[in-house]
N, C-alpha and C positions, 0 to 999 in steps of 0.2 A: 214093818215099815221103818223104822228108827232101826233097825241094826242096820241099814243100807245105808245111814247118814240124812234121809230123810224125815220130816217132820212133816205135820196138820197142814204147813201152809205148802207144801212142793209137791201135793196131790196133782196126777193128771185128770184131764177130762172125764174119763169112765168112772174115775175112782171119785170124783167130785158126784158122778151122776149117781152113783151106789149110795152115797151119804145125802143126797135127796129123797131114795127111795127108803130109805131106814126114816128119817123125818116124818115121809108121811105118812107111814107105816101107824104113827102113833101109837106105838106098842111098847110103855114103858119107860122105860128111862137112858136107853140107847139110840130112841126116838131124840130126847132131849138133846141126850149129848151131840148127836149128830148136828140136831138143828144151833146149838150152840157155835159147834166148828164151822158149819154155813156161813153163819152171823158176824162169826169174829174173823176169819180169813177170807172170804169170800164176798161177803157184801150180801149174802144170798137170803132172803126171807120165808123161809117155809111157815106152814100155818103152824103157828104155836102149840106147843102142847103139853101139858103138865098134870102130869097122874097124878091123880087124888091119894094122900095116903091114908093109912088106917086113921081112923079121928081126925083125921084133918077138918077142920072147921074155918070152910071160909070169911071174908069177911068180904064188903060191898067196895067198889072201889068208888073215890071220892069224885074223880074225874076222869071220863073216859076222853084217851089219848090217838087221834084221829092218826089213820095209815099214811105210809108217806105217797099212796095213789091219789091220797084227797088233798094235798097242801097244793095249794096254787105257786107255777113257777113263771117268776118276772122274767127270767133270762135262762138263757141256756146252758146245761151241766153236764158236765163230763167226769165220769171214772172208772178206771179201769178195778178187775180183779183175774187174778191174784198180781198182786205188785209185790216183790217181783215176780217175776214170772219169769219158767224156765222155759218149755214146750208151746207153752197157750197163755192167753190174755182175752178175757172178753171186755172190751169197752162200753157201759153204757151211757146215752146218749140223751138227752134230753131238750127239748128247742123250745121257746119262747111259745106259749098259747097260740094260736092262728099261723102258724110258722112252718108247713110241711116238707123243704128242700131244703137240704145245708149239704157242706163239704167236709170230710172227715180226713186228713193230713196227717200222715205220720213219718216224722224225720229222724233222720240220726243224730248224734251231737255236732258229727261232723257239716251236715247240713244236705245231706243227701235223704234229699224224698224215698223213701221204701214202698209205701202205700197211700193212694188215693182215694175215696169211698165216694160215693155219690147218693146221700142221705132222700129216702123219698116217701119216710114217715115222721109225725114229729117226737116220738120216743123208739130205742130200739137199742139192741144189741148187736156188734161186730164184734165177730171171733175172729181171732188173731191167730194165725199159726207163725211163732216164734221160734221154733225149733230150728231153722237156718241160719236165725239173726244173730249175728256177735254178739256177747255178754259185753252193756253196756247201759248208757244212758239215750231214752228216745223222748221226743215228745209229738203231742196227739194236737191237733191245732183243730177245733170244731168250729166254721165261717157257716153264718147264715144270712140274708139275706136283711138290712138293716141293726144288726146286735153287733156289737163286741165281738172279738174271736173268744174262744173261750180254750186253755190251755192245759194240758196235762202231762205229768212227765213218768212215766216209765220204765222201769228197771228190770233188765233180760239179765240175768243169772244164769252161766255156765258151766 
């Protein structure tokens, strides 16, 4: 991978989905790593996992720190992975509690609409296929229905 000039973060879609299935694999410490690479370039949370080592002796944890499916959201969020992105981008999307229609907008710098979405859950993912878009700067405009727009900006690397 690295001798083509590639790195962690310029994986395509397949090779993203291979380092999900090694994650959940939890088999080891390839498990780990993978889920580490998820984490830090991808946004992506697989179930944790961490092999016990010889004598490892746990210890209690002092507080347990609630998943980000349980934090209540006041307004609506947006963000993409991988930024940049070469090939692909998935956008996720998040809308205001009681909130289940929004519009999902995405422009060029120059200010030409590329893509329109028609949002008809209040969480979810849009896959972006970027591989035709010029290497530049875009942004994601998420409108719902009484909120804020809520704004993200995106970066296509060619």
């Amino acid at each position: 991978m690295l001798d083509f000039g590639r790195t962690e973060a310029t994986l395509e879609r397949h090779e993203v989905n291979e380092l999900k299935t090694i994650a959940e694999a939890k088999a080891g410490f390839a498990s780990v790593q993978a889920d580490n690479i998820l984490r830090f370039f991808y946004g992506t949370i697989v179930n944790s996992y961490y092999p016990a080592l010889p004598n490892y002796v746990t210890t209690p944890r002092l507080a347990q720190v609630p998943d980000k499916e349980e934090t209540i959201v006041s307004n609506s969020q947006l963000w993409a992975y991988p930024n940049p992105a070469i090939n692909w981008a998935d956008l996720v999307y998040q809308l205001p509690e009681g909130i289940e229609k929004g519009t999902l907008i995405i422009t060029a710098i120059s200010g030409q609409q590329i893509a329109n979405y028609q949002l008809t859950n209040n969480k979810g993912i849009v896959n972006l296929n970027t591989q035709d878009w010029a290497g530049g700067l875009y942004f994601a405009a998420l409108r719902s229905e009484n909120t804020q727009p809520v704004h993200y900006k995106i970066v296509v690397r060619k």
